[in-house]
N, C-alpha and C positions, 0 to 999 in steps of 0.2 A: 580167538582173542577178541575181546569185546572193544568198543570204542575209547573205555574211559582208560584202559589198561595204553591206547595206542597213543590214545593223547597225554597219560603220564611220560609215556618215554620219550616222546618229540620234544614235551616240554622239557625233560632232563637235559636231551640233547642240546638244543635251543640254551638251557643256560650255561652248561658248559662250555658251548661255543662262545656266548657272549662274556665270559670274564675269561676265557681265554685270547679272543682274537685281538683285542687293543696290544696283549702284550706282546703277540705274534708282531704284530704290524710294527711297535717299536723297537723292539730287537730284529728285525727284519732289515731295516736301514743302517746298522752299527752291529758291530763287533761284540759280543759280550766278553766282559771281563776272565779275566784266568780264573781268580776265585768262584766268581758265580757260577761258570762253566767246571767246578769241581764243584763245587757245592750240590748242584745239580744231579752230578754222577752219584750222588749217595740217594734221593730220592726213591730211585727205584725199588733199591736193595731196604731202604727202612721200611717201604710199605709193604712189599712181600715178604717181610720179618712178620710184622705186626700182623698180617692173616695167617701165618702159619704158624706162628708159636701158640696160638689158643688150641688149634687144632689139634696141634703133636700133644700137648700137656694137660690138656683140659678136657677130665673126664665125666660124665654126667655133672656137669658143675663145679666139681672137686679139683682140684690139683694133683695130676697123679703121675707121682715122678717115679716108678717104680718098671724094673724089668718084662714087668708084665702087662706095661701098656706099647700094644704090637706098634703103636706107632712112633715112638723113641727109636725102637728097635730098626724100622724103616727108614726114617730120617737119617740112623748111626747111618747106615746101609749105604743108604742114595748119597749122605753127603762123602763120605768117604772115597764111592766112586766118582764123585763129581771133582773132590781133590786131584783124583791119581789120574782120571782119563781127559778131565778137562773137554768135554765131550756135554754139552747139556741136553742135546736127545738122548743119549743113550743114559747119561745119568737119570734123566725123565723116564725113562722107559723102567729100568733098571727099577726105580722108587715104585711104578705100577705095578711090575708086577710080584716086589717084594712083597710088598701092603696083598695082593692078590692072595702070596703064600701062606704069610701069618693067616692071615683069616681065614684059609681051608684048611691049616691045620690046629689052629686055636679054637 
């Protein structure tokens, strides 16, 4: 790893901290509200929406909603057990090495 790669990433880090920690520090002394504090709880879940919908659906460029993209098939797979076992290692586990199977046997 070369310098200029080391010095991108301190600076990334560097600015994330710095428009993060004013807000730490004011919420840090008070309560946050009920709303904000559910508002919040959905972040997570819309940002790992937004990486893994391109992923599942989006095939060389194309939109390809069709049975025979292995990874519909996978996601059907993983979310299902993630419904029934409520388990997100083993659902985690479960998605790898479905994705493992289609693709040695597709």
């Amino acid at each position: 790893m070369n310098i200029k790669m080391i010095v991108i990433i301190l600076g990334a880090g560097l600015a994330t901290y710095c428009t993060r920690f004013p807000l730490m520090i004011i919420s840090g002394k008070r309560e946050m509200p009920l709303r904000l504090t559910k508002f919040m709880g959905f972040i997570a879940p819309a940002v790992f929406t937004s990486l893994i919908v391109p992923a599942i659906f989006i095939k060389q460029g194309k939109i390809d909603i069709s049975f025979s993209n292995k990874y519909i098939i996978a996601s059907f797979i993983t979310a299902l057990s993630a419904y029934f076992l409520k388990n997100m290692l083993v659902s985690v586990i479960i998605g790898i090495c479905t994705v493992g199977i289609l693709m040695y046997i597709f």
